[in-house]
C-alpha positions in Angstrom: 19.5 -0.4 16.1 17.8 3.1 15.2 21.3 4.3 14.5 22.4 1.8 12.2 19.1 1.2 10.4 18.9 5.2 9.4 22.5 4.8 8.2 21.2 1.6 5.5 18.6 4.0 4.9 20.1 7.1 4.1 23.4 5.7 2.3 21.1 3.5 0.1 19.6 6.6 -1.3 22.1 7.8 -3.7 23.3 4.0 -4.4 20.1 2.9 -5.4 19.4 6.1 -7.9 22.6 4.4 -9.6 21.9 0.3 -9.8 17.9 0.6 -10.9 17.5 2.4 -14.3 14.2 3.1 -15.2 12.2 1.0 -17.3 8.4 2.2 -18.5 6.6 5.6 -19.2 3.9 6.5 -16.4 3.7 10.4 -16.3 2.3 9.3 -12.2 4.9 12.2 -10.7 4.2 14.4 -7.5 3.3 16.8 -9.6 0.2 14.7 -11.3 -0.8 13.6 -7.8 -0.8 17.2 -6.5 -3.0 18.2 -9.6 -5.8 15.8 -8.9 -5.3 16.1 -5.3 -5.4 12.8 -4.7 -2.6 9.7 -4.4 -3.8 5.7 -4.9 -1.6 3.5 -2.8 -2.1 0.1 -3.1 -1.4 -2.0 0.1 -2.1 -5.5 1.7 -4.4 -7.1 4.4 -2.3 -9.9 4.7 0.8 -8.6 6.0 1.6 -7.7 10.0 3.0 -4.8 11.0 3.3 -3.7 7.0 -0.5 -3.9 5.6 -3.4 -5.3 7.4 -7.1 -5.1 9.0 -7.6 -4.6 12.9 -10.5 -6.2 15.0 -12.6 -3.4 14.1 -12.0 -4.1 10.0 -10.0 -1.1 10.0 -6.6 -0.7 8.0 -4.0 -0.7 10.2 0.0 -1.1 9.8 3.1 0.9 8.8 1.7 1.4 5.1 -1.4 3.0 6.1 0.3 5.4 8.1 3.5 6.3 6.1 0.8 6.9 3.3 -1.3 9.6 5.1 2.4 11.2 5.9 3.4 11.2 2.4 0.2 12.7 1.5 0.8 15.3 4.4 4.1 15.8 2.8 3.0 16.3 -0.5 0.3 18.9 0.4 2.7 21.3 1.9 2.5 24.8 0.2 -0.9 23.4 -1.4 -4.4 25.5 -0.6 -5.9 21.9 -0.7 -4.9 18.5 1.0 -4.0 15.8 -0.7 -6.4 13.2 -0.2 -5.1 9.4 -0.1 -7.5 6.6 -1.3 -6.2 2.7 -0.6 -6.2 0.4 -3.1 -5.8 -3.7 -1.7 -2.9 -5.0 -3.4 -1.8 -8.9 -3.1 1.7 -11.1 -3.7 0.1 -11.6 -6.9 -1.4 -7.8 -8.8 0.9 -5.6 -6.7 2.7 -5.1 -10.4 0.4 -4.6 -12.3 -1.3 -1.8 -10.2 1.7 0.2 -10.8 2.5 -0.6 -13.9 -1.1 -0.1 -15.2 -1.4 3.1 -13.4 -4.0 2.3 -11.4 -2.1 3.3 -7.7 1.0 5.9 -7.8 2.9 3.6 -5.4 2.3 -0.1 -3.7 3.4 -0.5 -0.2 4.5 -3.7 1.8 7.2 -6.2 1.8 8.4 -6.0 -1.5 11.9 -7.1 -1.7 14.1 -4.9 -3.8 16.1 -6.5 -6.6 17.2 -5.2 -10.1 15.7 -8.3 -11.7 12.6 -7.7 -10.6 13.0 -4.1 -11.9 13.8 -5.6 -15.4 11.2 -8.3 -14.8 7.7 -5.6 -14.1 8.8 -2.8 -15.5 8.9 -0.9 -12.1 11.3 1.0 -10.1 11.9 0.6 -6.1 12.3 2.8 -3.3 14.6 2.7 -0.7 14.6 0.7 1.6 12.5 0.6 4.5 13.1 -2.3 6.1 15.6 -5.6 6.1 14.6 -8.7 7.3 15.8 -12.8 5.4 14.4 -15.7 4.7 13.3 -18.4 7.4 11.0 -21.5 7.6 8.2 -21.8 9.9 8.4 -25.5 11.2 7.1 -28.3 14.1 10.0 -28.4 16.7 11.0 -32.4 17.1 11.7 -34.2 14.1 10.2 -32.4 11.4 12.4 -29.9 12.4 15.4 -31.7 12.1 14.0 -32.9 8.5 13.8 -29.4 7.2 16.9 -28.7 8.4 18.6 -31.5 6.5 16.6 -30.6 3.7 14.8 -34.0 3.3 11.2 -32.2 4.3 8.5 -31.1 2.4 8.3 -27.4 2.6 6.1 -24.8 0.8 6.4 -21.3 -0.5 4.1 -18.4 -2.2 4.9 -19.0 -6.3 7.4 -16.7 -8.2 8.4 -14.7 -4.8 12.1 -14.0 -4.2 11.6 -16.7 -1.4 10.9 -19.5 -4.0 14.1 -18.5 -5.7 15.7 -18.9 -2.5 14.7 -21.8 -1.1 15.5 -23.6 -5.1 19.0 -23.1 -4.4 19.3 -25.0 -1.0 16.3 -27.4 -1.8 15.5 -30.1 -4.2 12.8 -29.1 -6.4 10.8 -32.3 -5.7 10.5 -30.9 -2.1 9.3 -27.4 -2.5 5.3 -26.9 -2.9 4.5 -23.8 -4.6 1.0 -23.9 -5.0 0.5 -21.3 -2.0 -1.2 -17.9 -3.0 -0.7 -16.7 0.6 1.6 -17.0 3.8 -2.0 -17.7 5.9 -2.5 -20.9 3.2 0.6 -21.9 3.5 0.9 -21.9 7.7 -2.3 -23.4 7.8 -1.1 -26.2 5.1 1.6 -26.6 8.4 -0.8 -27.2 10.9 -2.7 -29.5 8.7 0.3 -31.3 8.3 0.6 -31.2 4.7 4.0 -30.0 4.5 6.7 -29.9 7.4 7.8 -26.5 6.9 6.6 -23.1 5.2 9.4 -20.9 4.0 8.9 -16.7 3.7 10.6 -13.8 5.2 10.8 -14.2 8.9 9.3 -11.2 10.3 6.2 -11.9 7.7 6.1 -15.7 9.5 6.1 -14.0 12.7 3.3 -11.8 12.4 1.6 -14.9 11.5 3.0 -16.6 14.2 1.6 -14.3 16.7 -1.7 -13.8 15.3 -2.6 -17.6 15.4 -1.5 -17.8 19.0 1.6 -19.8 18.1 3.9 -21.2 21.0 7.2 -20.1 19.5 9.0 -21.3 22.8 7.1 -25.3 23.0 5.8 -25.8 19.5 7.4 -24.1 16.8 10.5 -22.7 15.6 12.1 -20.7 12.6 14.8 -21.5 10.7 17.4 -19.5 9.0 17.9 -20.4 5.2 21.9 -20.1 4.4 23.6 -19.8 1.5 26.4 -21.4 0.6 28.4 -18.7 1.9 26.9 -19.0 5.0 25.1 -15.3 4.9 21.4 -15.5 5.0 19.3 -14.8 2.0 18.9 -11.1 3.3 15.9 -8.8 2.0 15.2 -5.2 1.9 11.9 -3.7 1.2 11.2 -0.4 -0.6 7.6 1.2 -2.3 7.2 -0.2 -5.6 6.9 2.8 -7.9 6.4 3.3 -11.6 9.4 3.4 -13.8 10.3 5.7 -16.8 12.6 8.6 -17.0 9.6 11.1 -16.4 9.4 9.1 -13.0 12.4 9.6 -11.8 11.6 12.5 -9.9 9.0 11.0 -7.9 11.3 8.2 -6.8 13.8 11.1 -5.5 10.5 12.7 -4.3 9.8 9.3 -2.2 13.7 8.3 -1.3 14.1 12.1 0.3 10.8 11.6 2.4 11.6 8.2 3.6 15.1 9.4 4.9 14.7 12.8 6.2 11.0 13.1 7.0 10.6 13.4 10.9 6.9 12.1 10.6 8.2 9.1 8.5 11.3 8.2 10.8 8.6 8.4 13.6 6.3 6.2 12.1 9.2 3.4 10.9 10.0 3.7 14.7 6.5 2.6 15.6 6.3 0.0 13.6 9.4 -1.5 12.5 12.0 -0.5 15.0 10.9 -0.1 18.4 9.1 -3.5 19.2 11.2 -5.6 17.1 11.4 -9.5 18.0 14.9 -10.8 19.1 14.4 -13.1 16.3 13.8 -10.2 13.7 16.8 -8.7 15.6 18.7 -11.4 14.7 18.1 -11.3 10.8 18.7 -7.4 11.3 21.9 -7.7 12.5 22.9 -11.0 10.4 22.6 -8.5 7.0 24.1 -6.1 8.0 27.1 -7.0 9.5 30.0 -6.4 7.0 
């Protein structure tokens, strides 16, 4: 598993440098954080193992962590540290902080996609972490309704997993009012909707954090497309775009794959532990 994920990692390097022109001007380069000795990264509360808040109200996750490296990183050769100062970010203004200027770089499960690129005005990192799109549903019969696609299920509006589940579902039966996965699983145990549809290893930290009996209860279920390949996604740091940019992407792609502190931390929390079911979606996108 660590093998094969640092080979996605690394390769995806030089091939994403080619497919994701940039787009805006931000002058928000290493060299402008290193000047005000300080970098704003914007990351979530509401996402496990990526962005969230411990027991103690504490920011906890891979974001939080990989950020303090990065700053490490960047205050190498420097007679002051870098300071980092967090900015919460949601499904909905992660964007526009970059775009605006008002963080340097947004962390969390941001699926990477040239249309969204050309959409924001933004450029991506590499990748992370992979991981597909699933639906959270009752075991029984409403189980066997999503999976014939005659179920109510819902999703978080204009995500990549709305597009998704629009090819393989009629529109009449996909409820997008959802600002968050925690709305939409409770809307599942309210029984307003037989299913809710995001990227599995998002639904599973979920899962475990309301105590969910994966084994008795509940199940997820893969979304295929007609090809039979799940709808695969790979996360990277949204960062802003422009030519003057580009640097600082090759700044961030460089320390994502050969930083040992940053390998260690991905480790922690993305590679070590990971679920058979987030396993599974691993392996299923990247077979060839």
């Amino acid at each position: 598993m660590n093998k094969k994920l640092k080979i996605i990692i690394a390769s995806s390097l030089a091939f994403l440098g080619t497919i994701f022109p940039a787009k805006i001007s931000h002058a928000q380069t290493e060299e402008t954080i290193i000047r005000r000795e300080l970098i704003f990264v914007g990351i979530r509360e509401d996402a496990y193992w990526f962005g969230s808040r411990n027991e103690d109200g504490k920011r906890t996750g891979y974001c939080r962590d990989i950020a303090y490296a990065l700053a490490e990183r960047l205050s190498a050769n420097q007679l002051d540290p870098i300071r980092v100062r967090f900015v919460t970010s949601t499904v909905q203004s992660r964007w526009d902080m970059v775009t605006s200027g008002r963080v340097d770089l947004e962390c969390g499960p941001n699926t990477i996609s040239a249309e969204r690129e050309e959409k924001y005005g933004v450029n991506f990192s590499a990748p992370f972490f992979i991981t597909a799109t699933q639906v959270l549903a009752q075991r029984g019969r409403k189980e066997e309704d999503v999976n014939a696609g005659n179920a109510m299920v819902g999703v978080i509006r204009n995500t990549s997993t709305e597009m998704d589940l629009k090819s393989t579902y009629p529109e009449e039966q996909i409820e997008n009012k959802f600002l968050t996965e925690q709305q939409g699983v409770k809307a599942l145990l309210d029984g307003e909707i037989s299913g809710f549809a995001s990227d599995g290893t998002l639904l599973l930290g979920i899962a475990e954090t309301m105590n969910f009996d994966m084994e008795k209860d509940y199940t997820f279920i893969t979304i295929n497309q007609e090809n039979g390949r799940p709808f695969c996604a790979g996360y990277g740091f949204i960062l802003p775009g422009g030519e003057e940019n580009s640097s600082w992407q090759r700044y961030v792609n460089d320390f994502l794959a050969n930083n040992k502190k940053a390998q260690r931390i991905q480790r922690k929390w993305l590679v070590d532990d990971l679920s058979e079911n987030s396993q599974m979606l691993y392996d299923a996108c990247t077979q060839e």
